[in-house]
C-alpha positions, 0 to 999 in steps of 0.5 A: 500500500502507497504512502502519502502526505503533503508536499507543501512545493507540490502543495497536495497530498502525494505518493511518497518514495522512501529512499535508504542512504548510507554505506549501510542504508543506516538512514532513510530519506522520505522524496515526493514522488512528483517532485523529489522534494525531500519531506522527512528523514530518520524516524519519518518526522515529514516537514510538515510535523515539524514546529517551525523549523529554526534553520532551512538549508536549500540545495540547489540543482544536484542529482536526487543522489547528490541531493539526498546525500547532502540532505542526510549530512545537514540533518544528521550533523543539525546543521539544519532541522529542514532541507527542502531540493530545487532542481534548478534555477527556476524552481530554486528562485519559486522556492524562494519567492515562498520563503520571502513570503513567509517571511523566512530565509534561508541558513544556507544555499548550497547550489552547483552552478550547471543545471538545467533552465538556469545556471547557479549563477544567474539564478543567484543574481536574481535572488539578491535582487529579490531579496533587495526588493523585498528587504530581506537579509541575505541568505549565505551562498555556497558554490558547491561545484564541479566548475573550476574558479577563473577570474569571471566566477571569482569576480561573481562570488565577490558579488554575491557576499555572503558566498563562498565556494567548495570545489566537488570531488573529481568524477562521478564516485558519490563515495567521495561525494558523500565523503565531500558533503560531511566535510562541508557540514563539519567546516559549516558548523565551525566557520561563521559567515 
């Protein structure tokens, strides 16, 4: 029998898939079937349970893998207490437009800058010109990406203060993608923007 309950980026009830992560799939990951949209982890506690969550970290265009393995890293370490996937530019600026709304931003934006529709660095500039518009506090940026770092991408993230940016491993292995992200999380928590 089918699972269901409310993907608030669907906004309806939907058919949930559970997806084990881990060396050991030690940790389950709850995805809207529609849109993959990561609605609980661990102990099945959906975002919609939750008491206002006090941090949100977005991330922004990754393979639903790369998405999960981040989503498991941010949540386990609590970094943050909700991770909600965008997997693109359009989505990601929707995303936001609905957080401005409901007057919240953002911990964290951790995007990779090829994706499909809009790459990460447009899709950024346009969020600092919606949140200047809407007077909204700039939500930090973390460039996690296979993309090396040339002059025009140093002069980009310059621009986007607060952003920073993390080089992917090299390859396809999600091992040392997995490996990568629980780094990130560890230096997160240490590090202030």
């Amino acid at each position: 029998m089918a699972n269901y309950t409310h993907c608030p980026k669907c906004n309806k009830d939907v058919e949930v898939i559970e997806v084990s992560i881990g060396t050991r799939g030690a940790e389950t990951i709850i995805r809207c079937a529609e849109c993959g949209m990561v609605l609980a982890s661990r102990g099945g506690e959906t975002t919609e349970q939750k008491q206002q969550p006090t941090a949100t970290v977005l991330v922004v265009g990754y393979t639903p893998a790369q998405a999960d393995i981040l989503t498991a890293a941010f949540l386990r370490n609590r970094y943050a207490d909700e991770v909600l996937s965008c997997a693109n530019g359009e989505e990601f600026l929707v995303m936001m437009t609905k957080l401005f709304r409901a007057r919240k931003t953002p911990k964290l934006i951790v995007m990779e800058v090829s994706m499909p529709i809009m790459n990460g660095i447009n899709a950024a500039l346009c969020m600092r010109s919606i949140e200047k518009g809407v007077s909204r506090e700039k939500a930090p940026l973390l460039f996690f990406t296979q993309r090396p770092l040339d002059d025009q991408f140093i002069k980009a993230i310059k621009y986007l203060t607060p952003a920073k940016y993390v080089p992917q491993p090299s390859g396809s292995d999600i091992e040392s993608f997995r490996q990568r992200a629980d780094q990130i999380v560890d230096l997160l928590k240490k590090e202030p923007w």
